[in-house]
N, C-alpha and C positions, 0 to 999 in steps of 0.2 A: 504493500500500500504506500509508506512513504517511497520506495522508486516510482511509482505512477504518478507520484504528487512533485516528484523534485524533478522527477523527465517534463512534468505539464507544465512548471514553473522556466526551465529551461527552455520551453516551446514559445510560453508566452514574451519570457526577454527577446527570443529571436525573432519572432515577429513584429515585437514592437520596432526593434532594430528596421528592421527591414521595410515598414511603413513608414519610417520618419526618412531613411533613404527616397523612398520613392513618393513620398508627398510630393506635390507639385508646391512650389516654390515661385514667386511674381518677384523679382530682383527688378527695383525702381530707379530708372536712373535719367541724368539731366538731359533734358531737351534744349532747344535754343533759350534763353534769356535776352535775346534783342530782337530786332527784326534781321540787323546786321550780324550774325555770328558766323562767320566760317569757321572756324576752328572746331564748330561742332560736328560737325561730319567726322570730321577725323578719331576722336575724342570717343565716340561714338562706336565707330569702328574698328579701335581698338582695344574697347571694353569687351565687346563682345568675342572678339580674338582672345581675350585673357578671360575669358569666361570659357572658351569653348575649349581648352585645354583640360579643364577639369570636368567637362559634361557628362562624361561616361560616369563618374559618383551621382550626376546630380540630372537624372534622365529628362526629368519634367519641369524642372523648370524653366521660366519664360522671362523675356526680359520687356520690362513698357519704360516706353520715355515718355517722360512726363514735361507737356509744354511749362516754361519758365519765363516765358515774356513778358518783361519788365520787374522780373525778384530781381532785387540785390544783393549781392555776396553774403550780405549778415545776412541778409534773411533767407537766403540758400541754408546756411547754416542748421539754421534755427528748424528750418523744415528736415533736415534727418535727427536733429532734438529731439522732435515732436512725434518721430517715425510715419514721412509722412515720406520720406527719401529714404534710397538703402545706400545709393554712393554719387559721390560729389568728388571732384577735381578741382584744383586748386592749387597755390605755387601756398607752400604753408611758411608757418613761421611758431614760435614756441609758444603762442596764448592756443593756436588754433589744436598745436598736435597734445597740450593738457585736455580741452574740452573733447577732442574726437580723436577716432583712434585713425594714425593717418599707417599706409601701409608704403611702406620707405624705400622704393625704384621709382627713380625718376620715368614720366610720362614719355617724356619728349628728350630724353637721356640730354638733362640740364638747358634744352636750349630756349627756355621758358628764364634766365637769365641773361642772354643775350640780345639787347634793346637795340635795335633800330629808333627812329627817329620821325616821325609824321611834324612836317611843318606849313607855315602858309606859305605858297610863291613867294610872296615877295620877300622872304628870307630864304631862300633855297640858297641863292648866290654866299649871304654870311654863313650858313653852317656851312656849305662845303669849304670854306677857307679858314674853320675853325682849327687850330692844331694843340691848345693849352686846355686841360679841364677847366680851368678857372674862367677860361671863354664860358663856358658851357653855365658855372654856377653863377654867372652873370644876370640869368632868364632864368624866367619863369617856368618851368614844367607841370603839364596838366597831369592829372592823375587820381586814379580812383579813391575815394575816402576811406574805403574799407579793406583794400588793396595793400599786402607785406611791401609792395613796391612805393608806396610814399614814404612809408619809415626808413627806409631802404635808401634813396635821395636825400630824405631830412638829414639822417643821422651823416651822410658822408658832405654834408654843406650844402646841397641843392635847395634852391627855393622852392615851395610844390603849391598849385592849388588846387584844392581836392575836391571833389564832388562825388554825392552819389549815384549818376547816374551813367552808365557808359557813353550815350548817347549825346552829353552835354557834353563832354569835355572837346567831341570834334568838332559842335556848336562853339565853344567858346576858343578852340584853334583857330575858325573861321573867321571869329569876330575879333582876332587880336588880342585875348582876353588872357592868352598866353602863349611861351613863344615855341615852346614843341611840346608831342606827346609820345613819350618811350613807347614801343612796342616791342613785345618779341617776335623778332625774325619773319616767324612764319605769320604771326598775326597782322604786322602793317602792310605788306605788300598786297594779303588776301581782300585787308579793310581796303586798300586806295583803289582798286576793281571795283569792288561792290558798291561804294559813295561816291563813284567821280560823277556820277550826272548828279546828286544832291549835295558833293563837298565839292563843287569844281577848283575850288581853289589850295586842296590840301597836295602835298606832295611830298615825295619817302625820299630821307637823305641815307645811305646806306655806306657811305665812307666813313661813319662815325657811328662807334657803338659803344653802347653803356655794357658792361658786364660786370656780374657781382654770382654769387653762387645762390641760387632759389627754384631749387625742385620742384616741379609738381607733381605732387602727389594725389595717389584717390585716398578719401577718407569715408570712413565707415561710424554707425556711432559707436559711444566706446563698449556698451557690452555687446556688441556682434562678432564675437571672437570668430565664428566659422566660416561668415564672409570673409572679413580680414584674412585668414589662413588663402582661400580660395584665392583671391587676388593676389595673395603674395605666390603662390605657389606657380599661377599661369604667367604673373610680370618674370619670375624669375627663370622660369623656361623660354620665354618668348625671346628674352635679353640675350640667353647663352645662345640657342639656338639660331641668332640671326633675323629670325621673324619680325622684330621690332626695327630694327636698322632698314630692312628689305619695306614694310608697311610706309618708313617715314621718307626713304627714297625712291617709292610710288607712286606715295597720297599726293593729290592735287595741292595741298595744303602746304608740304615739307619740300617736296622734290626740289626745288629749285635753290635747295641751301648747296645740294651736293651739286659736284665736288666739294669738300669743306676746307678744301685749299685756294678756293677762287677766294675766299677772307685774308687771306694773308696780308694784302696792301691796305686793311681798313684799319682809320686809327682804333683803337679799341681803349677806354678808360677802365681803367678795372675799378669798383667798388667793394666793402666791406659789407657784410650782411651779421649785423651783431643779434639779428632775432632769431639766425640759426639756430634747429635744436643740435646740440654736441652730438646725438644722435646719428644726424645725417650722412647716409653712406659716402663721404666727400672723400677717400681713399681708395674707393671700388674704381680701378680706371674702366671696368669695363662698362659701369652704368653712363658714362660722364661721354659727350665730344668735345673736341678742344677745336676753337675756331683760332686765328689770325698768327700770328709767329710762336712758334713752339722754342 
């Protein structure tokens, strides 16, 4: 009698096992947040590539994007808080990775620190004859309010004026209201396509770039350990395996960085990022590209 009852007990653990395997699963993740976002495509594409490395554990589940059109960064936040998100992208910094658990391979293998420059015509001519940083901390730089990238400027001298909304600060590039807007790499060139018949007047200086170290990371909230594993499991196969390199010298989005020797002649600033967490795999050469003279 008690073998029938400890083999029945036995039967029920594995079953349980086995249903909570094959429970279908709805993994929520970011849709655009502007009308303008290119970057989302990409972002998008390869969540789902770092998802599909681990599908065979996780048979049935599905993924929905969820539109974002017109949140803001905190309040992105706030919505995987609320379990309202299951993951979120983002360049982090130490307040973000205490409140959410962030999962530590770079996106964009670092080049989410590497800033281009969106300015008005009629300064195209003085940034490109800039050669001193201190040209540079002379102006004003527009820049998100909620953004690790204003602390980032502030703390190494830059002037910043910040706003919350993405869409105002190329409004206020427009209007003079300041004198450039950092982007990374792949984000200005993608932005000045999509808004030249609404920004005619902006334009991407790319002989000058800001560089500081600032990962983007996906985060998850902090008790989703098994997401968090899942993520880390398919960023860390996709990195070794080349998958990720080959996606970002593909995608509409990245291709045109590579060669990442065509950087060599750009002046590049280097900056300090004191919101780093000590954390950050900043020793993995293989998660990291290095742009301009080695």
């Amino acid at each position: 009698m008690r073998f029938l009852i400890a083999l029945m007990y036995k039967f029920i653990i594995i079953f349980c096992f086995l249903f909570s395997q094959t429970q279908a699963q709805e993994i929520r993740i970011m849709g655009s947040r502007a009308v303008v976002d290119p970057a989302n495509s990409y972002f998008i594409a390869l969540t789902k590539l770092v998802l599909s490395r681990t599908a065979h554990s996780y048979p049935n589940d599905t993924i929905k994007i969820i539109n974002l059109e017109g949140v803001t960064q905190g309040r992105l936040f706030r919505l995987v808080e609320d379990q309202l998100m299951d993951i979120v992208w983002s360049g982090t910094d130490k307040s973000r990775e205490n409140l959410y658990l962030p999962i530590r391979v770079p996106l964009v293998k670092g080049l989410l620190g590497y800033r281009s420059l969106l300015v008005h015509k009629d300064n195209v001519k003085k940034f490109s004859e800039i050669k001193y940083e201190y040209e540079l901390k002379s102006m004003i730089a527009c820049q998100g309010a909620h953004w690790p990238d204003a602390t980032i400027l502030e703390d190494n001298g830059y002037t910043v004026s910040p706003t919350v909304h993405y869409d105002a600060m190329f409004k206020m590039l427009e209007k003079h209201r300041c004198d450039f807007f950092p982007r990374a790499l792949f984000e200005g060139r993608a932005e000045l396509i999509q808004l030249k018949d609404k920004y005619p007047d902006i334009r991407l200086v790319e002989n000058i770039i800001l560089q500081y170290p600032l990962p983007m990371f996906y985060f998850v909230r902090q008790d989703n350990h098994e997401l968090a594993k899942r993520l880390y499991d398919g960023l860390v196969e996709i990195t070794h395996d080349g998958s990720l390199l080959k996606l970002m010298a593909s995608h509409e989005l990245t291709s045109f960085i590579f060669p990442i020797n065509k950087w060599q002649s750009a002046s590049i600033f280097k900056l300090s990022n004191l919101n780093l967490s000590l954390e950050a795999p900043l020793d993995n050469k293989k998660l990291w590209l290095v742009l301009g003279k080695k």
